[in-house]
GUPA-236909 format. One record per residue: residue in one letter; y negated, x negated, z of N, C-alpha, C in turn. Coordinates in steps of 0.2 Angstrom, whole numbers, padded with zeros to 4 digits, always signed. Each point is the difference from the previous one (the first is absolute). Layout:
residues N
AYXZYXZYXZ/...
This chain:
residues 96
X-0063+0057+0376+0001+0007-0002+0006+0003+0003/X+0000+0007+0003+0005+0003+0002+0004+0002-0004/X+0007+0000+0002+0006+0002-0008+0001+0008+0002/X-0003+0006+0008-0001+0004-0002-0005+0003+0003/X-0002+0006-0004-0006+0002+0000+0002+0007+0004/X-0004+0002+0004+0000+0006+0006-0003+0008-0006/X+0005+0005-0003-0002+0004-0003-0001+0008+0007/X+0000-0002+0004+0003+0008+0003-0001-0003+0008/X+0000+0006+0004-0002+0001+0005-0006-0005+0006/X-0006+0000-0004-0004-0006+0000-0005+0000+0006/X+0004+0009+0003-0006+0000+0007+0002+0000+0005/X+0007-0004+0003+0003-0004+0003-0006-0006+0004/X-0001+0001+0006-0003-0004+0003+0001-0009-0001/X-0004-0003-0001+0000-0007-0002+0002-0003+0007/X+0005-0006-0003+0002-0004+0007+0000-0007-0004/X-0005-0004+0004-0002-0009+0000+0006-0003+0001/X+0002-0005-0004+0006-0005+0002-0003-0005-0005/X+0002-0006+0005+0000-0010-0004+0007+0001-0003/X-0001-0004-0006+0005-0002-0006-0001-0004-0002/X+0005-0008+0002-0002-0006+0001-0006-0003+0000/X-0004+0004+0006-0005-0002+0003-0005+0001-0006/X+0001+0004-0002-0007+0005-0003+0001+0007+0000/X-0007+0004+0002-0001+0007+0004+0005+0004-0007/X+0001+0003+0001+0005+0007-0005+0001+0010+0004/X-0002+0003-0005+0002+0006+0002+0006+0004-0001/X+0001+0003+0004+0006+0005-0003-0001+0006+0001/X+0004+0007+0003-0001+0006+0001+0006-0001+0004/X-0004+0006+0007+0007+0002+0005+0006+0003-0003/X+0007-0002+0003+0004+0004-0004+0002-0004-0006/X-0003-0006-0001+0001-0007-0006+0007-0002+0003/X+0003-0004-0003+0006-0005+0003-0005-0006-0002/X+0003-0005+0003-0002-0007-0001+0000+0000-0007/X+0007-0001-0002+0000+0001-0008-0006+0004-0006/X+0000+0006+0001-0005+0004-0003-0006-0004+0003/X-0004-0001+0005-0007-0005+0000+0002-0004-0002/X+0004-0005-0001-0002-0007-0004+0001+0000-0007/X+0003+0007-0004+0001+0000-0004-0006+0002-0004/X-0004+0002+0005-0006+0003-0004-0006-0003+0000/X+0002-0007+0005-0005-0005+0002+0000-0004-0007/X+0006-0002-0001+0002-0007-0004+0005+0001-0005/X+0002-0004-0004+0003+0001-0005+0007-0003+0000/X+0004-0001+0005+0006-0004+0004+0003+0002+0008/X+0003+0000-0001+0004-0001+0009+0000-0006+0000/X+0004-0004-0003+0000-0006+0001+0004-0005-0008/X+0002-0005+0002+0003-0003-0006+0007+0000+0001/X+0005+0001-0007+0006+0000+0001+0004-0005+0005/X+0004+0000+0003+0002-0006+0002+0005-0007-0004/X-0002+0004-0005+0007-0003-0005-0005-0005-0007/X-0005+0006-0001-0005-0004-0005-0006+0003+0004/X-0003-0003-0005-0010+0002+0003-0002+0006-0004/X+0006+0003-0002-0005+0009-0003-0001+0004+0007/X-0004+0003-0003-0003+0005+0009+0006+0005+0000/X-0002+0004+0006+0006+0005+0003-0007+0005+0003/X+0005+0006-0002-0003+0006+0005+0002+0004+0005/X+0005-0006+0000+0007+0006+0006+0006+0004-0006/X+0005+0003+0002+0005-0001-0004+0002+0010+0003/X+0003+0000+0006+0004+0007-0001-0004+0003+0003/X-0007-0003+0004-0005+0005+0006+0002+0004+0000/X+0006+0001+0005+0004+0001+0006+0004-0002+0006/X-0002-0006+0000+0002-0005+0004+0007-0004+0002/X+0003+0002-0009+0008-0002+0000-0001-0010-0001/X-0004+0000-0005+0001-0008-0004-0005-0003+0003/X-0006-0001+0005+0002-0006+0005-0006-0005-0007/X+0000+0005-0004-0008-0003-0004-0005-0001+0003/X-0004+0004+0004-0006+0002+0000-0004-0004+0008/X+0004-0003+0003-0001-0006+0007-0008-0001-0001/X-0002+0001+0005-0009-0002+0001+0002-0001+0008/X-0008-0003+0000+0002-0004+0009-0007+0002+0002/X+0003+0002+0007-0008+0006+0004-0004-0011+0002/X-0004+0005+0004-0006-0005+0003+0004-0003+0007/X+0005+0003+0002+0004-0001+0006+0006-0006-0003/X+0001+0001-0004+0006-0005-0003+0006+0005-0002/X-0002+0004+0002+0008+0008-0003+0000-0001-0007/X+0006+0002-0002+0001-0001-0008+0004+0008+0000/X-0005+0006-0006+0001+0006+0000+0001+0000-0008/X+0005+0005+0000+0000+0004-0008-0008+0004+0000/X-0002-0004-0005-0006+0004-0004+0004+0007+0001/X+0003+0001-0005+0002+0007-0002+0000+0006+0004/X+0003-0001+0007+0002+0003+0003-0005+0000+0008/X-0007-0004-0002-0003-0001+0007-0006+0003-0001/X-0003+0002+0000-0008+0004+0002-0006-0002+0003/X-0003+0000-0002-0006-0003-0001-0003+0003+0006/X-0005-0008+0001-0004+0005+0009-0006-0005-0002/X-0005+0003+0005-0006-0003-0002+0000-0007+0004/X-0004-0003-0004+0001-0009+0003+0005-0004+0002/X+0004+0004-0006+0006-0005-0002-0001-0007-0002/X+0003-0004+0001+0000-0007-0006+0008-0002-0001/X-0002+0002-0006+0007-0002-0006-0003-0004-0004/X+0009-0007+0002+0000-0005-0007+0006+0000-0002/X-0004+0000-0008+0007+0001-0005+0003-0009+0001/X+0008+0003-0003+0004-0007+0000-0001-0001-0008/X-0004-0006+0000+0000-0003-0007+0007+0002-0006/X+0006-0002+0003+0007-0003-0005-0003-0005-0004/X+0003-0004-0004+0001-0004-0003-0006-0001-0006/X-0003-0007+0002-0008-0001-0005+0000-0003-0007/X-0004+0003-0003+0003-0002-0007-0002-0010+0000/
């Protein structure tokens, strides 16, 4: 389940992206953050315990929100934009 749910501006052209290697949509003008958040229910797991994280200042000060492209680049969610046939993997952190 997604933890958020898209109320507004919803005729925004649709852009395809993999999220850990399963298809996901988002809308042009998404950040990475905003698609995954509307994909799934987490960014990732804390690094500290195994409670979920959904990014923290998205603003790209705290260095939360690290996802890694299909090339091996490591990008702030919050601050990177979404493009079509993307592939983003979330960094698990710490498993229960």
């Amino acid at each position: 389940m997604a933890l958020l749910k898209r109320l507004a501006e919803l005729d925004r052209p649709q852009v395809d992206f993999v999220l850990d290697g399963q298809p996901a949509i988002a809308l042009q003008g998404d950040t990475l953050l905003t698609a995954l958040l509307c994909s799934v229910d987490a960014l990732k797991g804390s690094d500290f315990s195994a409670e979920p994280r959904a990014g923290f200042c998205l603003m790209g000060a705290c260095q939360d929100c690290w996802v890694r492209l299909e090339d091996g680049r490591r990008v702030r969610a919050c601050s990177t934009l979404i493009e079509p046939g993307m592939q983003v993997t979330r960094e698990p952190g710490r498993q229960p």
